[in-house]
C-alpha positions as CSV (number, residue, x, y, z in Angstrom):
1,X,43.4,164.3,59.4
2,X,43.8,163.0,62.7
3,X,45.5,159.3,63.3
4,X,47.6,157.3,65.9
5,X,51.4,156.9,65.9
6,X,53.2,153.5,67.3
7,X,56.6,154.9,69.3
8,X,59.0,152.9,71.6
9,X,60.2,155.3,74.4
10,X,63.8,154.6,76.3
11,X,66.2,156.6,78.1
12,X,63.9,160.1,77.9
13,X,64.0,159.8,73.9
14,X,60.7,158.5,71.3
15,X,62.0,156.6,68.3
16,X,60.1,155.2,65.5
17,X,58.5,151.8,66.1
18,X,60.1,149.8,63.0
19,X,63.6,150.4,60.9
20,X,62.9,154.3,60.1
21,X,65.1,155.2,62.8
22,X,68.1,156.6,60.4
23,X,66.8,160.1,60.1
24,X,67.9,163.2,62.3
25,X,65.4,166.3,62.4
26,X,66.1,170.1,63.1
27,X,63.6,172.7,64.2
28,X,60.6,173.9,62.9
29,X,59.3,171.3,59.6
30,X,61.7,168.4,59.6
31,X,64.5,167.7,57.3
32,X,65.6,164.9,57.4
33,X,69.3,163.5,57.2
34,X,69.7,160.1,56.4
35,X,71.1,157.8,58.9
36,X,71.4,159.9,62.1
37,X,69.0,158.8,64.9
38,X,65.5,160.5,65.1
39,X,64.0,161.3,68.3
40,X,60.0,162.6,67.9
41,X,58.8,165.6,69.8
42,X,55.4,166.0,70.7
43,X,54.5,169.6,68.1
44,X,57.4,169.0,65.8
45,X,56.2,168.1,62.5
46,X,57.8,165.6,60.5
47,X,57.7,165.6,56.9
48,X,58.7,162.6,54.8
49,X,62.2,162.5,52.9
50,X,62.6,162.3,50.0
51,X,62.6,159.1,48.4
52,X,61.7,157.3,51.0
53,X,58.5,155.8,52.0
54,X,55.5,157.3,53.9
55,X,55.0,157.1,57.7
56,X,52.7,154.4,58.7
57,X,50.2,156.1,60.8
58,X,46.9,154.1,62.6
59,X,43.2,155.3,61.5
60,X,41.5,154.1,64.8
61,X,42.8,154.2,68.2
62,X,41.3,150.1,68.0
63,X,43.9,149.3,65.6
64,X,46.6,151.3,67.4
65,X,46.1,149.2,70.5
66,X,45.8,145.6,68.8
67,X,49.1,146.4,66.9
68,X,51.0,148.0,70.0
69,X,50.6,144.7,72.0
70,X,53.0,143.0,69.6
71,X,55.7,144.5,70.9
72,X,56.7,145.8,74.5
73,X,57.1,149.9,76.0
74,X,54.9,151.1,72.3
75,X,53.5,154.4,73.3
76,X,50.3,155.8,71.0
77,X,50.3,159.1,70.2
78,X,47.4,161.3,69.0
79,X,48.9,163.0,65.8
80,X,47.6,165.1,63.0
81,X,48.8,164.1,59.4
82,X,48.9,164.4,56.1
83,X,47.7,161.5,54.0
84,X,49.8,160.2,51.4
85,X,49.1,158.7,47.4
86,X,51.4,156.0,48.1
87,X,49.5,152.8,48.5
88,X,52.6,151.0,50.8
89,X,55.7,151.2,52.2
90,X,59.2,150.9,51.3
91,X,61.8,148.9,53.0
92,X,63.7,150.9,55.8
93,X,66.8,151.5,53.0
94,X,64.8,153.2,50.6
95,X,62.8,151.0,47.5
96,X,63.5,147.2,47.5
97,X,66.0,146.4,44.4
98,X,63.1,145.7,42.4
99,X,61.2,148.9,43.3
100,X,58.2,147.3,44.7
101,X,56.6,148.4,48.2
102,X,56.1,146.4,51.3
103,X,52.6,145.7,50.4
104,X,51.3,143.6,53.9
105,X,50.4,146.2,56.3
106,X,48.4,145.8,59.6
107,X,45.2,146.2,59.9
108,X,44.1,150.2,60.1
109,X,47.5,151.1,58.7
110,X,47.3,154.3,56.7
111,X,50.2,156.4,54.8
112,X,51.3,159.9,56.0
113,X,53.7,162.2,53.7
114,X,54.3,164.0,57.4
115,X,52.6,164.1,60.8
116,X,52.7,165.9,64.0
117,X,52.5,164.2,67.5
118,X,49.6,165.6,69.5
119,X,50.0,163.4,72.8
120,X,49.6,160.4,74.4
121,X,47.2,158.6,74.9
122,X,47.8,154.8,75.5
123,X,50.9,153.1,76.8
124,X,51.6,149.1,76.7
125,X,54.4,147.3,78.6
126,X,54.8,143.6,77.9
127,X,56.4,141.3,80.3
C-alpha cells in the first residue's frame, strides 16, 4: 500500500517525527537495535521490532500536511508499507505498564509493521 511518512531532517540525517528514534538500522531489511539513533534512507526498508509498536504512517497526503504543520522542518515522504493488525501504538519504551496502546491518533493515521521511503514530496518550516 502506498502512504505518507512525517520525518524531521537536521544536519544531512531524517529521524523519526516522535520518540521512536532509539533504533539503529543496517543494510538491506532493517534490524533494529534498541536505543541507537535511526537515520531513514529513501529505499531502505524498515521493518518493525519486535515488541514494539507499528510505525504510524498517513493514508492521505491531506492528513500528512494538516499534521506536519504542528511541528517545524517535518518533511513528507511518499512510502510504500505494509499495514499492520495492531489497532494503536505503544508508548516510545515498548507497552505502557498496563499493556494498553496509545489509542488517540491523528486524524488519517494508519499502522505499518515496516515501510519504505519513496520520496519527498512536501516540506513545512514553521517560524
Amino acid at each position: 500500500m502506498e502512504g505518507f511518512k512525517l520525518v524531521i531532517a537536521q544536519d544531512g540525517h531524517l529521524y523519526p517525527l516522535y520518540g521512536t528514534s532509539t533504533f539503529l538500522y543496517n543494510t538491506g531489511p532493517v534490524r533494529h537495535q534498541p536505543f541507537a539513533p535511526l537515520d531513514y534512507k529513501v529505499g531502505i526498508k524498515y521493518e518493525r521490532l519486535p515488541y514494539y509498536g507499528p510505525y504510524c504512517i498517513f493514508s492521505t497526503l491531506e492528513d500528512a500536511i494538516f499534521f506536519s504543520t504542528l511541528s517545524p522542518k517535518v518533511i513528507i515522504y511518499r512510502c510504500s508499507y505494509i499495514p499492520s493488525i495492531e489497532s494503536g501504538v505503544y508508548m516510545p519504551n515498548g507497552r505502557s505498564e498496563t499493556g494498553e496502546y496509545i489509542k488517540r491518533m491523528a486524524p488519517g493515521t494508519v499502522f505499518a509493521d515496516s515501510f519504505t521511503l519513496l520520496e519527498e514530496v512536501f516540506f513545512y518550516a514553521s517560524c
